[in-house]
SERO-979350 format. One record per residue (C-alpha): x, y, z; residue in three letters. Coordinates in Angstrom, 1 decimal. Layout:
N
KOLKOL     xx     yy     zz res
KOLKOL      X      Y      Z ALA
...
This chain:
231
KOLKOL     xx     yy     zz res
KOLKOL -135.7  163.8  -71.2 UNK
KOLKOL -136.7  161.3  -73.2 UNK
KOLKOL -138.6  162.1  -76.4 UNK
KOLKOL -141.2  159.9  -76.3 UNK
KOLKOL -142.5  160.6  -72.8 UNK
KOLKOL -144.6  163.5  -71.7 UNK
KOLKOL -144.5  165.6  -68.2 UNK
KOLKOL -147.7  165.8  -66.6 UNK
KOLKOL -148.0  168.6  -64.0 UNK
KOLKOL -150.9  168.9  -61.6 UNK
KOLKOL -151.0  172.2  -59.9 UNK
KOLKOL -152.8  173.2  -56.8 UNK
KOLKOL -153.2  176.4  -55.2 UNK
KOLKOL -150.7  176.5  -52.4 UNK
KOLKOL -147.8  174.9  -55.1 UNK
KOLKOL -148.1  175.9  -58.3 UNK
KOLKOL -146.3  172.6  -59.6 UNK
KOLKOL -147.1  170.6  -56.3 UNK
KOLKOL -146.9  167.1  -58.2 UNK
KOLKOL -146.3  165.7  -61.5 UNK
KOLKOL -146.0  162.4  -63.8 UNK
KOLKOL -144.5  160.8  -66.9 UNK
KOLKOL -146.5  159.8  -69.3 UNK
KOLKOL -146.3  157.9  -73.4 UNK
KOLKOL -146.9  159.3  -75.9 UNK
KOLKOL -149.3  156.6  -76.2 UNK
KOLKOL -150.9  157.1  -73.4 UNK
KOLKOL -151.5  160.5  -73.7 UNK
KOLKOL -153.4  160.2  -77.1 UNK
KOLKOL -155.8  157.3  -75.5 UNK
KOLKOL -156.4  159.6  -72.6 UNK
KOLKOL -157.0  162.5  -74.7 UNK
KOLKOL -159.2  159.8  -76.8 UNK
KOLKOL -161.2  158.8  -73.8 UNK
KOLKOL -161.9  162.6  -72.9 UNK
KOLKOL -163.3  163.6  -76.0 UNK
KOLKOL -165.5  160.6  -75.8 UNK
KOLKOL -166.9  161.3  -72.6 UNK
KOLKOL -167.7  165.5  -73.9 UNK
KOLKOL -169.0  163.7  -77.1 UNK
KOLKOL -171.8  161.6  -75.5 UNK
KOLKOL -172.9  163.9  -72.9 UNK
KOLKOL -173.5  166.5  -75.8 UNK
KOLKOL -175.4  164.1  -77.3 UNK
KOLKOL -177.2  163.1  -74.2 UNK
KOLKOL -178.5  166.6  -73.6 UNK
KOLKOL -179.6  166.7  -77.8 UNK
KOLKOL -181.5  163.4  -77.3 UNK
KOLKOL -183.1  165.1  -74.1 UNK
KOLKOL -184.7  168.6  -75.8 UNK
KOLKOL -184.3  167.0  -78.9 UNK
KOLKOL -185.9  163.3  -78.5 UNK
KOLKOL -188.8  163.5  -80.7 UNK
KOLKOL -186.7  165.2  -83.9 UNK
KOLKOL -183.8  162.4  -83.5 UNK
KOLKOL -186.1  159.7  -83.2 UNK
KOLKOL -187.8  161.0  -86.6 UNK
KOLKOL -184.4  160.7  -88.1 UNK
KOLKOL -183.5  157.3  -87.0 UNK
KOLKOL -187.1  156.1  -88.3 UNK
KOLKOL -186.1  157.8  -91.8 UNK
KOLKOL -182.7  156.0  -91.6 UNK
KOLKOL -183.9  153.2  -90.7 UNK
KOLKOL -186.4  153.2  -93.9 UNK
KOLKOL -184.2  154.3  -96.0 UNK
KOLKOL -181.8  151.5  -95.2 UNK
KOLKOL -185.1  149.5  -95.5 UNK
KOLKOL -185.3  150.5  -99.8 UNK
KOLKOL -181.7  150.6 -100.3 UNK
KOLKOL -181.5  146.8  -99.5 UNK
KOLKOL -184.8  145.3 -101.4 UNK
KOLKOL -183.1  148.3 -104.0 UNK
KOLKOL -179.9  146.2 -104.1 UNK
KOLKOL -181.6  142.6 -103.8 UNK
KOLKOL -183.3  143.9 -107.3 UNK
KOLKOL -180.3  144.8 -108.9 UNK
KOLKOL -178.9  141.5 -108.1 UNK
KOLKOL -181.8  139.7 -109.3 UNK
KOLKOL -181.6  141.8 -112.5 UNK
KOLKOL -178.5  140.7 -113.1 UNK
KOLKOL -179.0  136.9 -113.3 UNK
KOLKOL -182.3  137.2 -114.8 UNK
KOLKOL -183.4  135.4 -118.0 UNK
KOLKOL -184.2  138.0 -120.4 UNK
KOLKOL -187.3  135.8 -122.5 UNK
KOLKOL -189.2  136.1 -118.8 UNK
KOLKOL -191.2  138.6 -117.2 UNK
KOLKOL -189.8  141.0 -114.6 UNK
KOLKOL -193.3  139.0 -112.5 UNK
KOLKOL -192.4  135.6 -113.5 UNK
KOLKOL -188.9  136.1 -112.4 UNK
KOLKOL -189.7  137.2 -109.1 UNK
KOLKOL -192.1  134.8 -108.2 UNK
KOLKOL -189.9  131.7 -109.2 UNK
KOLKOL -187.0  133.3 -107.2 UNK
KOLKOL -189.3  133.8 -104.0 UNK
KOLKOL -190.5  130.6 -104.3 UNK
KOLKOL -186.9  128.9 -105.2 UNK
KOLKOL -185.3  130.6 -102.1 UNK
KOLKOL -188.3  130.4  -99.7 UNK
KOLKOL -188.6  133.8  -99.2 UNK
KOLKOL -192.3  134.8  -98.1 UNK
KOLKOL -194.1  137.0 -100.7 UNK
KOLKOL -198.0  137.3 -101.4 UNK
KOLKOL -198.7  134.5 -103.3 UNK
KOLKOL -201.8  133.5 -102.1 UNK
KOLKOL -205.0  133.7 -103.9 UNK
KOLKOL -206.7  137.0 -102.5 UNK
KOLKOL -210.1  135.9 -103.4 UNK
KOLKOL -212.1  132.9 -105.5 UNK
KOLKOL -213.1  133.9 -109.0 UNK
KOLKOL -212.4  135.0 -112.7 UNK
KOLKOL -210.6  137.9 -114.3 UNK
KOLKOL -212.7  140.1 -116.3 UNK
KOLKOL -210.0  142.9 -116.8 UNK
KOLKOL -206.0  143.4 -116.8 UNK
KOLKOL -203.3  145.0 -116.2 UNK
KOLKOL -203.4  148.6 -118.4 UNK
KOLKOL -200.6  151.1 -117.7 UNK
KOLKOL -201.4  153.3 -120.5 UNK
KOLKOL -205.1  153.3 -119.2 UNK
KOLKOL -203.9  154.0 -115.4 UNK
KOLKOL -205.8  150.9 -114.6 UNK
KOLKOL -202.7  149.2 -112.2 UNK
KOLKOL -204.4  145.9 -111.6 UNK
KOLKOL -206.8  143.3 -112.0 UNK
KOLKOL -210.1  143.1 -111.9 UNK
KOLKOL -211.3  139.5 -110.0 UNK
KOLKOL -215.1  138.8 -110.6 UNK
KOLKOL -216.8  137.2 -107.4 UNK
KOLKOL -219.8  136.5 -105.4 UNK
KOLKOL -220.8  140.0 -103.1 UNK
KOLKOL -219.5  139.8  -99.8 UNK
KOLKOL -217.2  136.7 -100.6 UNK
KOLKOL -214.2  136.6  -97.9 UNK
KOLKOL -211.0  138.5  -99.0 UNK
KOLKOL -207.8  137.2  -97.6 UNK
KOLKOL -204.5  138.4  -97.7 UNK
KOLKOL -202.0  136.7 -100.0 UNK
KOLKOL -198.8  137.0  -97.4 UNK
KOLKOL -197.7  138.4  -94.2 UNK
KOLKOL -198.1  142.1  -93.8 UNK
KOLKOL -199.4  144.9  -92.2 UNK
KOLKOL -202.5  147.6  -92.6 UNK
KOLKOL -201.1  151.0  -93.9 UNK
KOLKOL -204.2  152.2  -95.1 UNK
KOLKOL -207.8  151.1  -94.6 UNK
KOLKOL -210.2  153.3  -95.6 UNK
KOLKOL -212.7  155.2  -98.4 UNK
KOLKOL -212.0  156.5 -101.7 UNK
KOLKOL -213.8  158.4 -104.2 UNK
KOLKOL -213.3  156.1 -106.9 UNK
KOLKOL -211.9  152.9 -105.2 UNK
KOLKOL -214.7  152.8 -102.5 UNK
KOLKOL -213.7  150.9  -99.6 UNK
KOLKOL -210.0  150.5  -99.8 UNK
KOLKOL -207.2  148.3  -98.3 UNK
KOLKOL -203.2  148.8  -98.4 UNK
KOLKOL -201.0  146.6  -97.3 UNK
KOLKOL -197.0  146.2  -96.6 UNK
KOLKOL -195.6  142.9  -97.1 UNK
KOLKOL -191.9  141.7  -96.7 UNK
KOLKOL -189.6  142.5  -99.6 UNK
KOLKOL -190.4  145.8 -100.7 UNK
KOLKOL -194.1  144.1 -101.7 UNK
KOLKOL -197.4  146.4 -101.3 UNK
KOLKOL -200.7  145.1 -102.2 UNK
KOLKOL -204.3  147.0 -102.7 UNK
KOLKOL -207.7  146.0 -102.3 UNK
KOLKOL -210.2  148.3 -103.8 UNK
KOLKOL -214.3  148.3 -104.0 UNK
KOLKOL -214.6  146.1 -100.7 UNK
KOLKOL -218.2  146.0  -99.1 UNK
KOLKOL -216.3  146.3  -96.0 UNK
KOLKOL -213.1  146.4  -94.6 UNK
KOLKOL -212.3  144.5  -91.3 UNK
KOLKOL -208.8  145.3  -90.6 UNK
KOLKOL -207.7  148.9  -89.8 UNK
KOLKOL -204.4  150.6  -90.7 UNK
KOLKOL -201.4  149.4  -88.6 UNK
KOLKOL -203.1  146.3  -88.7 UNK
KOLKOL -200.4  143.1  -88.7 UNK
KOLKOL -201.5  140.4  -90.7 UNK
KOLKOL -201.0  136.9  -91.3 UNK
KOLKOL -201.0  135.4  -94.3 UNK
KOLKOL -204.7  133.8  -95.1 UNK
KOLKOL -206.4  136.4  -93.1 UNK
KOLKOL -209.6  137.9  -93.8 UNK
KOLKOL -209.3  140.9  -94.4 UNK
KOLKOL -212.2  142.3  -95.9 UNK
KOLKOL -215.5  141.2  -98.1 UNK
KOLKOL -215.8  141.7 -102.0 UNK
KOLKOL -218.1  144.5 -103.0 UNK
KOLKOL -219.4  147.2 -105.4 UNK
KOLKOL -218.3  150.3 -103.6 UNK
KOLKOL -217.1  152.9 -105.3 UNK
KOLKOL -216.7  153.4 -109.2 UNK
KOLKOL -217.8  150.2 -109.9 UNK
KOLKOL -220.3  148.3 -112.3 UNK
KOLKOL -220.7  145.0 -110.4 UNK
KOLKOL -219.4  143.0 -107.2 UNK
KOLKOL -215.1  142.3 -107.4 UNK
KOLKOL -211.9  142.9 -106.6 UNK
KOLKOL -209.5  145.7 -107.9 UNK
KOLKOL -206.3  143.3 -106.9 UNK
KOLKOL -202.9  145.7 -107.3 UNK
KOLKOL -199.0  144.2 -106.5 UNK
KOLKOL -196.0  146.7 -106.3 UNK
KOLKOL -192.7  146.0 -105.6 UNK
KOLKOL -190.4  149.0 -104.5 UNK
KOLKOL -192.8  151.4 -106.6 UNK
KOLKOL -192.8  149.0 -109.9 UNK
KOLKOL -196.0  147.4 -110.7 UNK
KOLKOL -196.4  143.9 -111.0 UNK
KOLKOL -198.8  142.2 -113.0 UNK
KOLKOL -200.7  139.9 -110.6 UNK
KOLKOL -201.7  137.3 -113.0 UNK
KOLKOL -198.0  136.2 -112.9 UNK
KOLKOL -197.7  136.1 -109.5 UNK
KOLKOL -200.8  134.3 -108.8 UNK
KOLKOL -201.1  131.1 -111.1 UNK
KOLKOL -204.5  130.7 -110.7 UNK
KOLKOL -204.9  134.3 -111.9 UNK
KOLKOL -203.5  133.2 -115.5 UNK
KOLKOL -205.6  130.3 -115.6 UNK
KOLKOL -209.1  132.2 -114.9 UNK
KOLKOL -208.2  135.1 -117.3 UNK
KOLKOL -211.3  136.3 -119.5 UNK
KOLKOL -210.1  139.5 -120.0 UNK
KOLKOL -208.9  141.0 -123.2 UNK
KOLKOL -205.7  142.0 -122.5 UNK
């Protein structure tokens, strides 16, 4: 017999060895392929069944995490042509701009900044002085993930933009999108208030960028030209 051919037997119950074939070797291993295949995906057919909600979970976390690993990686490559005499901020807005990629650029709301960026002080934005209940818009594409109250940010927006980007909007007189919002770039979005801990009508304006802050005021140009802050 030759080696490289296999004897198939198909038994029955009246002839033990009523019939049989000759198969490659070759042809075995794809039908043997083929077989496992088919056990494989009805196994996971009847998982997906009592298990839907659990596996859809998990392809939402993969999903996100694949979401971070790649604005992750498009940082490190970034990093790696960056100029070291600019700003982490100034380098990312020129290379948005440069490439056309959408970020939020847009001037959130008319007016003058009275106080800046201050880490040390947990203070993770700017402060925009403006008229009370002056329209805030959103300064790119995004949507709502939180639109609500807090105890020392009053009347609070968060937003998702595209690139890793997150923006807050804090001390609003009102908020008139809710979370899971989507949101155009330009949209009003809420109106400037006092709500909260707060000693006057403004914005607390806040960018992040794959959980780094950014300081606005190098984002927004106009920001850096309306600065009265003491830095």
């Amino acid at each position: 017999m030759n080696k490289n051919f296999y004897t198939v037997f198909f038994a029955s119950e009246r002839n033990k060895y009523s019939s049989s074939i000759q198969v490659s070797r070759t042809t075995l291993l794809i039908l043997l392929f083929f077989g496992i295949t088919v056990i494989a995906l009805a196994v996971i057919g009847i998982l997906r069944i009592f298990n839907q909600d659990s596996l859809t979970s998990e392809l939402d976390s993969l999903r996100k995490s694949n979401i971070l690993l790649q604005n992750v990686l498009s940082d490190v490559q970034y990093s790696s042509i960056i100029d070291s005499s600019r700003s982490y901020e100034e380098f990312v807005s020129s290379y948005y701009e440069k490439n056309k990629m959408g970020y939020p650029d847009k001037t959130p709301v008319k007016g003058y900044v009275t106080r800046g960026l201050n880490i040390e002080k947990n203070h993770f934005g700017i402060d925009i002085a403006a008229k009370f209940q002056d329209n805030i818009y959103s300064p790119g594409n995004g949507k709502v993930i939180f639109s609500g109250m807090s105890e020392d940010l009053g009347n609070t927006i968060i937003m998702n933009h595209p690139g890793g980007f997150v923006t807050v909007y804090a001390h609003n007189d009102s908020n008139l999108v809710v979370s899971g919002s989507t949101i155009v770039k330009g949209q009003i979005i809420a109106r400037v208030g006092e709500t909260g801990n707060s000693k006057g009508p403004h914005l607390h304006f806040e960018i992040w960028k794959n959980n780094q802050v950014l300081d606005p005021r190098d984002i927004i140009p106009e920001y850096k030209q309306k600065d009265v802050s003491i830095r």
